[in-house]
C-alpha positions in Angstrom: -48.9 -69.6 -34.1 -51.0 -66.2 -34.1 -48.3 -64.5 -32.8 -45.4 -65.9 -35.3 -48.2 -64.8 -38.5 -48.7 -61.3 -36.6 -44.9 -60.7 -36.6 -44.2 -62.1 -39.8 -47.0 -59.6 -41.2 -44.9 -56.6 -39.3 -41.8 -57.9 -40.8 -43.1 -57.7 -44.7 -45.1 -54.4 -43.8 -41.9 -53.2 -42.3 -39.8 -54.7 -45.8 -42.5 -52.1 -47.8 -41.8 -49.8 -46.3 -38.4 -49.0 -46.4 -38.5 -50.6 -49.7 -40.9 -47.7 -50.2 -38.1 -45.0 -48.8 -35.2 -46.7 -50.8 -37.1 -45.9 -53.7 -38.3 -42.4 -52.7 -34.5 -41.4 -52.8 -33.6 -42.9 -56.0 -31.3 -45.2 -54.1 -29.7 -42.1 -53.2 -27.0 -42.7 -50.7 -27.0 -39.5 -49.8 -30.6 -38.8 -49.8 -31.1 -42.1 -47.9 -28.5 -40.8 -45.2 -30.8 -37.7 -45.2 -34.0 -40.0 -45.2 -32.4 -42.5 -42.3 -29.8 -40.6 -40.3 -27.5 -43.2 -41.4 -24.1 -41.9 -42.8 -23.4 -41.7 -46.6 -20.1 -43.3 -46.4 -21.9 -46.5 -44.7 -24.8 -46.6 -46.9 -22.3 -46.4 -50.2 -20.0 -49.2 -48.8 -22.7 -51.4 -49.0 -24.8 -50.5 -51.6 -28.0 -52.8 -51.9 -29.2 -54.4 -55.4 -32.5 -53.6 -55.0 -35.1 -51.8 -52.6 -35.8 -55.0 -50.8 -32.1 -55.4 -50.3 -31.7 -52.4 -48.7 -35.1 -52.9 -46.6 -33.4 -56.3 -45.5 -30.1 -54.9 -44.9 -31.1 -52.1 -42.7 -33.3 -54.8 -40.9 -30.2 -56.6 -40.1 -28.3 -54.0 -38.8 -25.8 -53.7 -41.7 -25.8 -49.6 -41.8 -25.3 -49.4 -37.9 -27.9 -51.5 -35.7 -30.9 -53.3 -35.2 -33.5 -52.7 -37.5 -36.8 -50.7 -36.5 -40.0 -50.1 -38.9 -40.0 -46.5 -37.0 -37.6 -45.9 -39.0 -39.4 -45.1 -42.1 -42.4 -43.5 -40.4 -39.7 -41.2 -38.6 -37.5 -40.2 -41.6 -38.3 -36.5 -42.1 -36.8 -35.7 -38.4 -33.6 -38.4 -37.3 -32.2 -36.8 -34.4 -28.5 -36.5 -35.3 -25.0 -37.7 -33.0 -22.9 -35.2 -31.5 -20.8 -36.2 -35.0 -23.6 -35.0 -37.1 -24.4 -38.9 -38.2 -26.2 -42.3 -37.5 -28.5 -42.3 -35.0 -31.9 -42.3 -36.1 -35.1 -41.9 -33.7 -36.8 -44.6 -32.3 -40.6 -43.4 -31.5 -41.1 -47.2 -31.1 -38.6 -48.2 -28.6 -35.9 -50.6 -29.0 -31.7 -49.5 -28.9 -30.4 -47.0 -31.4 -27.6 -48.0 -33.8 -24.1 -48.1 -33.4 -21.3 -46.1 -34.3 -19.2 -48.4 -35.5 -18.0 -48.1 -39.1 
């Protein structure tokens, strides 16, 4: 039960946060694809309703792969693909996002 609370208390810290980014850019897609690593054309396909949206969405892997809270805490320096795009660095383990658009 400690464990389920614990997580569920990373998952709405990790919401915050990149609520907290979404909002830095102005919503942005292109500053977010600066922010994220995530490509413009992605981001502007699906364009979230809200901060929280997009916090959720990048969560579920809907820009490119499974979410990571590293993400915000790592968004001044992505490390970039070979194509220039999408894959953001994972300080905190876990698989980087695909390329598939």
């Amino acid at each position: 039960m400690a464990d389920r609370v614990a997580s569920r208390g990373a998952y709405l810290q990790a919401i915050a946060q990149l609520a907290a980014l979404f909002l830095r850019a102005d919503g942005d897609p292109g500053s977010l694809a600066e922010l994220t690593g995530y490509r413009a054309t992605t981001l502007k396909k699906n364009r979230p309703e809200s901060a929280e949206d997009f916090a959720q969405r990048l969560l579920d892997g809907i820009y490119g792969g499974g979410g990571s809270p590293s993400k915000a805490s790592n968004a001044g320096s992505p490390s970039r693909g070979p194509d220039g795009g999408g894959t953001p660095s994972k300080a905190s383990g876990g698989g980087s996002p695909s390329q598939g658009h």
